[in-house]
C-alpha positions in Angstrom: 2.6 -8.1 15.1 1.9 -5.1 17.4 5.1 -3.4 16.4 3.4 -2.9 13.2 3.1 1.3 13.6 6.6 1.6 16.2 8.6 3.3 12.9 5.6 5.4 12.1 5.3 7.3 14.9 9.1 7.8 16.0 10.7 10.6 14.0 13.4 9.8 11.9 16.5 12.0 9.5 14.0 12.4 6.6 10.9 14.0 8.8 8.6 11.1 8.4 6.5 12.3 11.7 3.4 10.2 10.5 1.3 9.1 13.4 -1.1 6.3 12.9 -4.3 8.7 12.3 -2.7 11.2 10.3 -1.6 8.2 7.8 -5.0 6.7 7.9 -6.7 10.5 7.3 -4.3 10.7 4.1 -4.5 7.2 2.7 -8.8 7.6 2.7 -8.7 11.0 1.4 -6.5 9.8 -1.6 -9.0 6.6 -1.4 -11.5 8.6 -2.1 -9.7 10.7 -4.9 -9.2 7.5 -7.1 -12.5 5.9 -5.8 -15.3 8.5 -7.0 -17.7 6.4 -7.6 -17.6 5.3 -3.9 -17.2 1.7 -4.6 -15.1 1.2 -1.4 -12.7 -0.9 -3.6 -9.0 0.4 -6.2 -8.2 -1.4 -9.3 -4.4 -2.2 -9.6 -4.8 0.9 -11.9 -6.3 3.1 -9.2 -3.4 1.4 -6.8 -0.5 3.2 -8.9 -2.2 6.5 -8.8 -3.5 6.3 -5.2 -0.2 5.3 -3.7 2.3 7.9 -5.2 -0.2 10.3 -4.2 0.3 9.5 -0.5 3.8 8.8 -0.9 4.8 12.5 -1.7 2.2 14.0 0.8 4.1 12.0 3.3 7.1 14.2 2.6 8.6 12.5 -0.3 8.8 8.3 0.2 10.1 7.1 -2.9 7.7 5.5 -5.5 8.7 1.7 -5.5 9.2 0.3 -8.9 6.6 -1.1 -11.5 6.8 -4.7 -10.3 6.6 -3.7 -6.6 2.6 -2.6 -7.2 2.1 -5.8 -9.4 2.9 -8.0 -6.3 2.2 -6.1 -3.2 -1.8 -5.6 -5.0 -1.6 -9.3 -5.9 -0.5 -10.6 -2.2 -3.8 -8.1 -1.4 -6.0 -9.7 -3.8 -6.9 -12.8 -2.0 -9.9 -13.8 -4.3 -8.1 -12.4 -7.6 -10.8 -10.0 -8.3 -8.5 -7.8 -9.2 -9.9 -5.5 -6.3 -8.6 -4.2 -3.0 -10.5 -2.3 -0.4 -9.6 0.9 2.1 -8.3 -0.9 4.4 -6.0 -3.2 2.3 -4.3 0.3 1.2 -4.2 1.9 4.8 -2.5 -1.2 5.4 -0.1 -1.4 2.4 0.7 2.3 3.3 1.6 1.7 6.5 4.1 -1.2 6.1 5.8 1.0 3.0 6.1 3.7 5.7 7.3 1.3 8.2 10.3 -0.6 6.0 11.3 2.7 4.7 11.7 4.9 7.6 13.4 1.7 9.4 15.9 1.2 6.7 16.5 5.3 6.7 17.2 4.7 10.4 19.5 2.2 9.5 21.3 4.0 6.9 21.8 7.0 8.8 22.9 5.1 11.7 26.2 6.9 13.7 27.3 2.9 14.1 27.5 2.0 10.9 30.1 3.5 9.1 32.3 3.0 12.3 31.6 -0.3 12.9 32.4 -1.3 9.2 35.9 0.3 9.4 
C-alpha cells in the first residue's frame, strides 16, 4: 500500500530514524558486499549475511530466526531459482524495518499498560 515507508521515517523509543533513501543507500551497499561479482542477484546464503549486516547498521534490529530467512527468501523467489535481486532485498528490508519499529511503538505505548489494568 502507500503506507508502506510511514514507520520508517517517523522516529520511534529505539532511534530507528531511517528515511526511505538512507535505507535504500545501506541495503545496496551491503548488496554489493555479498554480491562481488556484480550479478545483481543473493543466494539464500548471501540473504543471511546481507541482512544481519543491515540490520545492526540500522542501530541494532534484531536478527529474525533461521526459519524467518527460509520463507521470507522463498515468498521472494517467485521462479524458485533460488535467486533474489536488489530490489527484492530493499524491499524485504523495508517491511522488517516497518513491522519492527511498529510493534516497538506498540510496546512502548503510555496506553498499554494502563489500559490493561
Amino acid at each position: 500500500g502507500n503506507r508502506r515507508y510511514s514507520a520508517v521515517g517517523g522516529f520511534s523509543p529505539l532511534g530507528f530514524a531511517v528515511d526511505e533513501l538512507t535505507l535504500r543507500r545501506i541495503c545496496l551497499e551491503v548488496f554489493a558486499f555479498v554480491d562481488p561479482d556484480e550479478t545483481g542477484h543473493l543466494s539464500i546464503e548471501s540473504f543471511r549475511t546481507a541482512l544481519p549486516i543491515v540490520f545492526t547498521r540500522i542501530r541494532g534490529l534484531p536478527i529474525p530466526p533461521d526459519s524467518w530467512f527460509n520463507v521470507v527468501f522463498g515468498n521472494y523467489d517467485i521462479d524458485g531459482d533460488g535467486l533474489i535481486d536488489g530490489d527484492d532485498f530493499v524491499d524485504i528490508v523495508s517491511q522488517c524495518v516497518e513491522h519492527f519499529t511498529a510493534e516497538v511503538e506498540m510496546d512502548q505505548s503510555p496506553h498499554g499498560a494502563a489500559a490493561e489494568g
